[in-house]
C-alpha positions as CSV (number, residue, x, y, z in Angstrom):
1,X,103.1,138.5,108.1
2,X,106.3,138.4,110.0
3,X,105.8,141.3,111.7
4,X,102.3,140.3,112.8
5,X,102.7,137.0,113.9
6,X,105.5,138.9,116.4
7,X,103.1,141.5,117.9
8,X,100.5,138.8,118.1
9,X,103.3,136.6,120.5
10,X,104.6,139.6,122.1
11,X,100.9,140.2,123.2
12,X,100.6,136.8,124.4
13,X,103.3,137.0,126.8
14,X,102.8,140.2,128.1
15,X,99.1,139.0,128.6
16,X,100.6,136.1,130.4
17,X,102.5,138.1,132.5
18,X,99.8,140.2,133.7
19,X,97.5,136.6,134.4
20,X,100.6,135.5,136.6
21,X,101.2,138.5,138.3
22,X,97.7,139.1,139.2
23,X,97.5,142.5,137.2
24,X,93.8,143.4,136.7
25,X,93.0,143.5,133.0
26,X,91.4,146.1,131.3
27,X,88.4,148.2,132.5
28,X,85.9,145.8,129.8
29,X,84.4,149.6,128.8
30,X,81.2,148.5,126.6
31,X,81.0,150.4,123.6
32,X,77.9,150.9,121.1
33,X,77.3,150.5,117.7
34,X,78.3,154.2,116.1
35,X,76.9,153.5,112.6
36,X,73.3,154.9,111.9
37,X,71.5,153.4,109.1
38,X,69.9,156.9,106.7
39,X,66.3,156.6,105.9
40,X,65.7,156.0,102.5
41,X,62.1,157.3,102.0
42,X,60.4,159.5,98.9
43,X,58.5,161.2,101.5
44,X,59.6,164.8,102.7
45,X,62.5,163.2,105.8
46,X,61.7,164.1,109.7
47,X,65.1,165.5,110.8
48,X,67.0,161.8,111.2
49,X,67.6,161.1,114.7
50,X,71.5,160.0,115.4
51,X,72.2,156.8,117.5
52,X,73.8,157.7,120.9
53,X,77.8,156.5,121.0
54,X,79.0,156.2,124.3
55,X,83.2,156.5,124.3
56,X,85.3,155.3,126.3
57,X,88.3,156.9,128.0
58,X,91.1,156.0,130.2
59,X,93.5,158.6,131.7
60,X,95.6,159.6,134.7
61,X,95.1,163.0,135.7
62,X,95.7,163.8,138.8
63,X,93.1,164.5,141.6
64,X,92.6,168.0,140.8
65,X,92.7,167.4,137.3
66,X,90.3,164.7,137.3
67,X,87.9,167.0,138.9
68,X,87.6,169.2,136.5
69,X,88.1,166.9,133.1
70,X,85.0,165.3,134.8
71,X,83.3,168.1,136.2
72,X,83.6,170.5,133.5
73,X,85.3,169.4,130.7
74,X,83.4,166.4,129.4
75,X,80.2,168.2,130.2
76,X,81.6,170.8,127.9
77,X,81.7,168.0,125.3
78,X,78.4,166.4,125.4
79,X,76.4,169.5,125.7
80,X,77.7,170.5,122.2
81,X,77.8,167.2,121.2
82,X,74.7,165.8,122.6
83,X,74.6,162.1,120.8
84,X,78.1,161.0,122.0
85,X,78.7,160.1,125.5
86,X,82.0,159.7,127.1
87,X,82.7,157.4,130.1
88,X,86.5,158.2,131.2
89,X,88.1,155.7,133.8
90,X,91.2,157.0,135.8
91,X,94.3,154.3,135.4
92,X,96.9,154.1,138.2
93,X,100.3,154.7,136.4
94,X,101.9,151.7,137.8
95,X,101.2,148.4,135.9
96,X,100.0,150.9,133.2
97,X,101.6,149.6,130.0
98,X,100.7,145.3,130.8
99,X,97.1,147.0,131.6
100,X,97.7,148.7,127.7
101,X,98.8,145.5,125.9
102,X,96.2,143.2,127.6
103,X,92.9,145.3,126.5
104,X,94.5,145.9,123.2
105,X,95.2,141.8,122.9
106,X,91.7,141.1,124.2
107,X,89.9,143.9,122.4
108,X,88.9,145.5,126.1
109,X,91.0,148.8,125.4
110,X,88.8,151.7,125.5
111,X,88.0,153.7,122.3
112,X,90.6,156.8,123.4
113,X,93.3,157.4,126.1
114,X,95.6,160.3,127.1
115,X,98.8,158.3,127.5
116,X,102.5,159.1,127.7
117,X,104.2,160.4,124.9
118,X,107.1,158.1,125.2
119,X,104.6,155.5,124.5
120,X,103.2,156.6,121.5
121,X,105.9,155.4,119.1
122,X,106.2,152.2,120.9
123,X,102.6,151.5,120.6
124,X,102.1,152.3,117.0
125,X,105.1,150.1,115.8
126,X,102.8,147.4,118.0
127,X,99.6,148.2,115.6
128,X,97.6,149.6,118.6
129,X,97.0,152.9,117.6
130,X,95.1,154.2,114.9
131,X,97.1,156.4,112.4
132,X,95.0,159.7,112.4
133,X,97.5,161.9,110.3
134,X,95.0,159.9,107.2
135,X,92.0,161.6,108.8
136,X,91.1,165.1,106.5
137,X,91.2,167.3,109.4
138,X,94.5,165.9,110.8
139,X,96.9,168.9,109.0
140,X,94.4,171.5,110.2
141,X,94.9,170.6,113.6
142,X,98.5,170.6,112.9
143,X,98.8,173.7,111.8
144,X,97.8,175.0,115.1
145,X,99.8,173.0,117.4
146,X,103.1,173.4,118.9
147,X,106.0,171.5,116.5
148,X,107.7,170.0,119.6
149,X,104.5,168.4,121.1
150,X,103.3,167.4,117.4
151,X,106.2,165.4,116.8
152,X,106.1,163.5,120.0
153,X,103.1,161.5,117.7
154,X,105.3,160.4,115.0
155,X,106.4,157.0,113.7
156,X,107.8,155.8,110.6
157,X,106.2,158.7,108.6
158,X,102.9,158.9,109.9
159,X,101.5,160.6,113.0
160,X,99.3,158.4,115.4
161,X,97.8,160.7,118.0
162,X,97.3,164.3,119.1
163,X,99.6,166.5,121.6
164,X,96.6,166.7,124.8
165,X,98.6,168.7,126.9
166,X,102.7,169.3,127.1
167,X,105.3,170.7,129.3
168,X,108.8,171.7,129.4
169,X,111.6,173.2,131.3
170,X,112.5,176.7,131.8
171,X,115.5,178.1,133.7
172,X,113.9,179.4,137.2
173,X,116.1,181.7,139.3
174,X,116.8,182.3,143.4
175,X,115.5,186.1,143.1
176,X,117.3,187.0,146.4
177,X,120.6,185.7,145.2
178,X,120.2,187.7,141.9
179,X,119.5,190.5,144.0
180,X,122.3,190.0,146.8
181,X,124.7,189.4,143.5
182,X,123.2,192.8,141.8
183,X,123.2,190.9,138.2
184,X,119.8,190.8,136.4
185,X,118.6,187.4,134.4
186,X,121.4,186.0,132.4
187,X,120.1,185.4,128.6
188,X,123.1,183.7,127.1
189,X,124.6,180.6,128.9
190,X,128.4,182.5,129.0
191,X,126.6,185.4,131.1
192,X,125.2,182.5,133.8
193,X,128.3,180.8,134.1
194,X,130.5,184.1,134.5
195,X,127.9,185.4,137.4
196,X,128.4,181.5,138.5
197,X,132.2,181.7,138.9
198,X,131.2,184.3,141.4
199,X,129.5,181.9,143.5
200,X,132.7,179.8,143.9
201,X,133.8,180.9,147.0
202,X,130.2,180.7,148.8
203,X,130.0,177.5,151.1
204,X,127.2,175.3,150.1
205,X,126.3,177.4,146.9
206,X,126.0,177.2,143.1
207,X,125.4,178.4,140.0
208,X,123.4,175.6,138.2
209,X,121.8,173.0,140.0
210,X,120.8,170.8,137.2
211,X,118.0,167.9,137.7
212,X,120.1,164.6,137.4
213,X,122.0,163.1,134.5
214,X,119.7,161.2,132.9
215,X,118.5,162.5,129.4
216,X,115.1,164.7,131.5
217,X,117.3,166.3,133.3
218,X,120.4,166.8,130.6
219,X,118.7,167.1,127.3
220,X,118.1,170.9,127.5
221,X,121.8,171.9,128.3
222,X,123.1,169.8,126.1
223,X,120.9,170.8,123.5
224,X,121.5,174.7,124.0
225,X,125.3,173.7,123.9
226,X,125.0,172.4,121.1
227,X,124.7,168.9,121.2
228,X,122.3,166.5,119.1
229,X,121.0,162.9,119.4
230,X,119.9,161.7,116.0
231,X,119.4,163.3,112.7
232,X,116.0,165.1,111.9
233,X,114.6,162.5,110.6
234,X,115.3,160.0,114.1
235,X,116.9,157.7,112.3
236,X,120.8,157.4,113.1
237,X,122.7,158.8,116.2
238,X,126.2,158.5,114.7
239,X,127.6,161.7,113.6
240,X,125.0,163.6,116.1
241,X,125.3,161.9,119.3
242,X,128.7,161.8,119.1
243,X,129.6,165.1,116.4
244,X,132.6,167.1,117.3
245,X,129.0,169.5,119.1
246,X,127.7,166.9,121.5
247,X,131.4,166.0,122.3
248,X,132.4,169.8,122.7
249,X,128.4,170.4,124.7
250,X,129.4,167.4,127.0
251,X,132.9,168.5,127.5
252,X,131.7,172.2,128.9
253,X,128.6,170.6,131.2
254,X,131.0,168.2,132.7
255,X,133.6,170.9,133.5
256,X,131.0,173.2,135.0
257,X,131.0,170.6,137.6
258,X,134.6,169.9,137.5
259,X,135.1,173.7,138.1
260,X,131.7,174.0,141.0
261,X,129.6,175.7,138.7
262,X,127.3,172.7,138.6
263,X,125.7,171.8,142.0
264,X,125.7,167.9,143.2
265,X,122.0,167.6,142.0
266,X,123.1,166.4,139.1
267,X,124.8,163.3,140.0
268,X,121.7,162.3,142.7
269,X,123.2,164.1,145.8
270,X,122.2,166.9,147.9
271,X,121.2,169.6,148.3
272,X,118.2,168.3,145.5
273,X,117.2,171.2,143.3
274,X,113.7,172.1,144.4
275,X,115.1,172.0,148.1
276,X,118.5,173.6,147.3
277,X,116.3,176.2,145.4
278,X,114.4,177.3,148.3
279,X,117.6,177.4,150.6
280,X,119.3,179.7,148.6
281,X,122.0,177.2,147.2
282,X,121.3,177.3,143.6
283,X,121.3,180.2,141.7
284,X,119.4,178.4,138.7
285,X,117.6,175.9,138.3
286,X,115.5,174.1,135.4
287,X,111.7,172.4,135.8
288,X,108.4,172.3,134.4
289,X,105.4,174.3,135.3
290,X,104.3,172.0,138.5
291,X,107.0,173.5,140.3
292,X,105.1,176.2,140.7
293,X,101.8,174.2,141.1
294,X,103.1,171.7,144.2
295,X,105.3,174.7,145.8
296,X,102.7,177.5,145.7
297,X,103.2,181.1,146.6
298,X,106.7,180.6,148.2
299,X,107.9,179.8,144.3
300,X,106.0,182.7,143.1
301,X,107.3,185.0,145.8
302,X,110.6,183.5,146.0
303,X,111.9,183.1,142.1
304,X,112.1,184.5,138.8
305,X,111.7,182.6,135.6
306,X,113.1,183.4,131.7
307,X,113.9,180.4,129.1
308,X,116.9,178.9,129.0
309,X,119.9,181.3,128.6
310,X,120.9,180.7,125.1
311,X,124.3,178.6,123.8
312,X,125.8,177.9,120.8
313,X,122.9,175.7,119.9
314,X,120.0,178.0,121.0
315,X,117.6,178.3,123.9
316,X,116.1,175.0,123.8
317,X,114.6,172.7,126.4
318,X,113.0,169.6,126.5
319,X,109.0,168.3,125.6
320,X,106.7,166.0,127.9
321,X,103.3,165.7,128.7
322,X,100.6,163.5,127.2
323,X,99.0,162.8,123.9
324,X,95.6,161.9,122.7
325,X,95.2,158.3,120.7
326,X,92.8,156.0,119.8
327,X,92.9,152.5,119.6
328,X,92.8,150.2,116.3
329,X,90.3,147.7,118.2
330,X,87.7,151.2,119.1
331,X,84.1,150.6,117.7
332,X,83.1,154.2,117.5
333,X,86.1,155.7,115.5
334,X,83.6,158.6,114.1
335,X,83.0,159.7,117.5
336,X,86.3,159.1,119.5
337,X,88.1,161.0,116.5
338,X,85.3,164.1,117.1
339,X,86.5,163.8,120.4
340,X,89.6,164.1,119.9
341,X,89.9,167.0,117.9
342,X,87.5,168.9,120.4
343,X,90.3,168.3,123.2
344,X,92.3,170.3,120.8
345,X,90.3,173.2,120.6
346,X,90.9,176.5,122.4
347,X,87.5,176.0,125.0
348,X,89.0,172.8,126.6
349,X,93.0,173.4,126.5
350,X,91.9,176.9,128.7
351,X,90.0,174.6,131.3
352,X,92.7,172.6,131.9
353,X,95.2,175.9,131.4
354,X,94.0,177.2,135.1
355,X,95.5,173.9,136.7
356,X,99.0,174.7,134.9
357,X,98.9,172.4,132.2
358,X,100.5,174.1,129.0
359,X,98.2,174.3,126.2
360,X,99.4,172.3,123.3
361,X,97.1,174.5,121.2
362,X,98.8,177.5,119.7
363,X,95.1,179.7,119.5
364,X,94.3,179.1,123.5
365,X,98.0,179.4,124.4
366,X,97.3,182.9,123.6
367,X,94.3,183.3,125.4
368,X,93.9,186.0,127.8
369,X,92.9,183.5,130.8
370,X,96.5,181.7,130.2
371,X,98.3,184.3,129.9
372,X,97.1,186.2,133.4
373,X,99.2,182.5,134.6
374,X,102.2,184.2,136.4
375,X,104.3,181.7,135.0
376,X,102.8,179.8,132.2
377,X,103.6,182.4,129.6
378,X,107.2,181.5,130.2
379,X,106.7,177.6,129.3
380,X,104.5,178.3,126.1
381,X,107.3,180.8,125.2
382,X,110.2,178.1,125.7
383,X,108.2,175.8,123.7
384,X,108.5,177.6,120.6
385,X,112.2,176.0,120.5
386,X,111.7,173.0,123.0
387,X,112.5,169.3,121.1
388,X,110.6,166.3,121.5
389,X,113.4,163.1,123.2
390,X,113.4,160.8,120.0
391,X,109.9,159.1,119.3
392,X,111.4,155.9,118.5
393,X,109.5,153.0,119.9
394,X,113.2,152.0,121.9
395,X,113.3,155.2,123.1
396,X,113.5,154.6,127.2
397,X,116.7,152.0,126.4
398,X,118.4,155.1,124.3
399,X,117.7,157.2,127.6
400,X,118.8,154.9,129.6
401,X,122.0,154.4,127.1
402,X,122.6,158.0,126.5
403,X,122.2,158.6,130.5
404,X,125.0,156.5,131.6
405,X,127.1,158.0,128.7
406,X,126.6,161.4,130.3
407,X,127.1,160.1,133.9
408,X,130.4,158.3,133.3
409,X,131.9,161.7,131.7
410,X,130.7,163.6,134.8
411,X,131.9,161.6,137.1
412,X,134.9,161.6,135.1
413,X,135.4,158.1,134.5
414,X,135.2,157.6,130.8
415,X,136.2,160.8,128.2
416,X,133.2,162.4,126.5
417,X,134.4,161.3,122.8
418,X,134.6,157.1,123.9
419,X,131.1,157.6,125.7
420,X,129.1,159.2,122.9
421,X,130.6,156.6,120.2
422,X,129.9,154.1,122.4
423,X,126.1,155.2,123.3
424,X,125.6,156.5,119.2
425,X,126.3,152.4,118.3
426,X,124.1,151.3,120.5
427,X,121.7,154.3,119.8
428,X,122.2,153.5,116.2
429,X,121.5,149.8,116.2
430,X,118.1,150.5,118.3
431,X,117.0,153.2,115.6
432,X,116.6,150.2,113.1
């Protein structure tokens, strides 16, 4: 009761907040009645005629996405399903969340969204989302999903929402400087660091230009060094975050920059990594699968792409992307959750496949369409060993905790041991 009479007042203010800061509530979707009353008659039944449901959707696709979710996808859907409707409504990121919490705490959400996977735990520990690992088809559907995306749905025990779409990072190289070097695609992270040291001596240039210090940008090498953040079960950081491994993984990524292995990327500066990439001063760099959708044929033409060299933790990288959930306060929960599973189904996950979105689906990430991709073979194969960032409802305060841990040991203002005990406290006392 406790509990509730919290998320009832932390609904309150956020509503208040949005009233006072002239956010625009939720998009009021209407939704129908789903249930359909059977004929009871002792005459021989005319086929019984289902009510329409119309559900509602809100997302934020991008432009080209949009187009064809609209365009193709949903028509898809409601020619194969020809008594539910769905009326989607693109959200502007910004502001997103207040516009989240107010339609939940005046029962405006819509019936379904595609929303953040960082939010998913948050939400649930809220009561917003419906938990649809109790539906019968739920272990089905996870059976033929991706692990890494999976779990970005789970909270204390219980899954509550579907992987939509997902993305991670995969090491992509500068193929003239592999070729100017004579040294073919390192698979083990010693092999890229030893062609690196080579490098040294080059003005301007080096081996690893890593994307930034916070955890987006860290998280797969310290993972492939060997590092951890909680247990498996995301429910302590101390003794992982700070383990003799993370220690040792921080240690070696902070002396690649020490040494000029490790480009100025990583600590904001320039050259960044996409434009350092295309003037030949990194060697290597890691991203996600819209680096080759926003930078076109000069990527193609220009790189070559493998999973992350393997450590002595593996070849891991990190998840993102979106999941599918539907809210507590939906009407039509029989036809959102039929929904639902369809976006999970081979037909769909190839539509939006051709506009490099990694299916989260293991059946279309095989499909021949998605695999003709020139590079999103790469990003389905790195996900076989990519891990979720903890789905902890706190999570974006442990980034931000565990980020300035790994920036103060690069810069080389705090040791790596005092930083992780530090951040694993802190960690530990937001896991609760």
């Amino acid at each position: 009761m406790k509990q509730r009479k919290s998320l009832a007042l932390l609904l309150m203010i956020f509503m208040l907040v949005s009233l006072f800061t002239g956010c625009a509530n939720g998009s009021g979707s209407e939704t129908e009645p789903a249930a359909t009353e059977p004929a009871s008659t002792s005459e021989p039944a005319a086929e019984p005629a289902e009510e329409p449901v119309t559900i509602t959707m809100w997302h934020t696709y991008s432009d080209g996405e949009t187009e064809v979710f609209e365009n193709d996808v949903i028509p898809a859907f409601e020619a194969s399903h020809p008594n539910i409707k769905v009326e989607a409504t693109r959200m502007p990121y910004d502001g997103l969340k207040q516009q989240i919490i107010a339609g939940v705490s005046s029962s405006t959400a819509p019936d379904v969204m595609r929303m953040d996977i960082i939010w998913v735990p948050e939400f649930a520990k809220l009561g917003a989302l419906e938990k649809v690992s109790e539906y019968a088809e739920f272990d089905a559907i996870k059976a033929n999903v991706f692990e890494g995306p999976m779990s970005t749905n789970y909270y204390d025990g219980d899954y509550y929402g579907l992987p939509l779409n997902t993305n991670t990072k995969i090491a992509i190289y500068n193929k003239a400087l592999l070729a100017d070097l004579g040294v073919e695609v390192p698979k083990t992270m010693d092999e890229l660091v030893a062609i690196a040291e080579t490098l040294k001596d080059r003005d301007d240039t080096w081996g690893i230009g890593v994307g930034g210090s916070a955890t987006w940008g860290m998280l797969p090498y310290f993972w492939t060094m060997g590092g951890a953040v909680t247990d498996e079960n995301y429910t302590v950081a101390s003794g992982y975050l700070n383990s003799p491994e993370s220690i040792e993984a921080l240690e070696t990524i902070a002396g690649w920059y020490a040494d000029g292995i490790v480009g100025p990327c990583i600590l904001g500066e320039q050259p960044d990594t996409w434009g350092g990439m295309g003037n030949g001063n990194y060697l290597m760099i890691e991203d996600g699968p819209w680096y080759y959708s926003i930078v076109g044929d000069d990527a193609l033409n220009n790189t070559v792409n493998s999973v992350m060299p393997a450590g002595p933790g593996g070849s891991i990288s990190v998840v993102g992307g979106e999941d599918m959930i539907m809210f507590k306060t939906s009407k039509n929960k029989e036809a959102a959750w039929t929904f639902m599973q369809w976006m999970l189904s081979p037909e769909p996950q190839v539509m939006m496949a051709q506009l490099g979105m990694v299916p989260t689906n293991m059946d279309a990430a095989q499909d021949q369409a998605v695999l003709d991709s020139p590079y999103i073979g790469t990003y389905i194969e790195q996900l076989k060993t990519a891990k979720p960032r903890t789905p902890s409802p706190k999570w974006e305060t442990m980034s931000d905790t565990i980020g300035t841990a790994f920036e103060l040991v690069i810069r080389g203002e705090q040791d790596a041991k005092t930083a992780l005990d530090e951040a694993a406290a802190i960690c530990d006392e937001l896991l609760q």
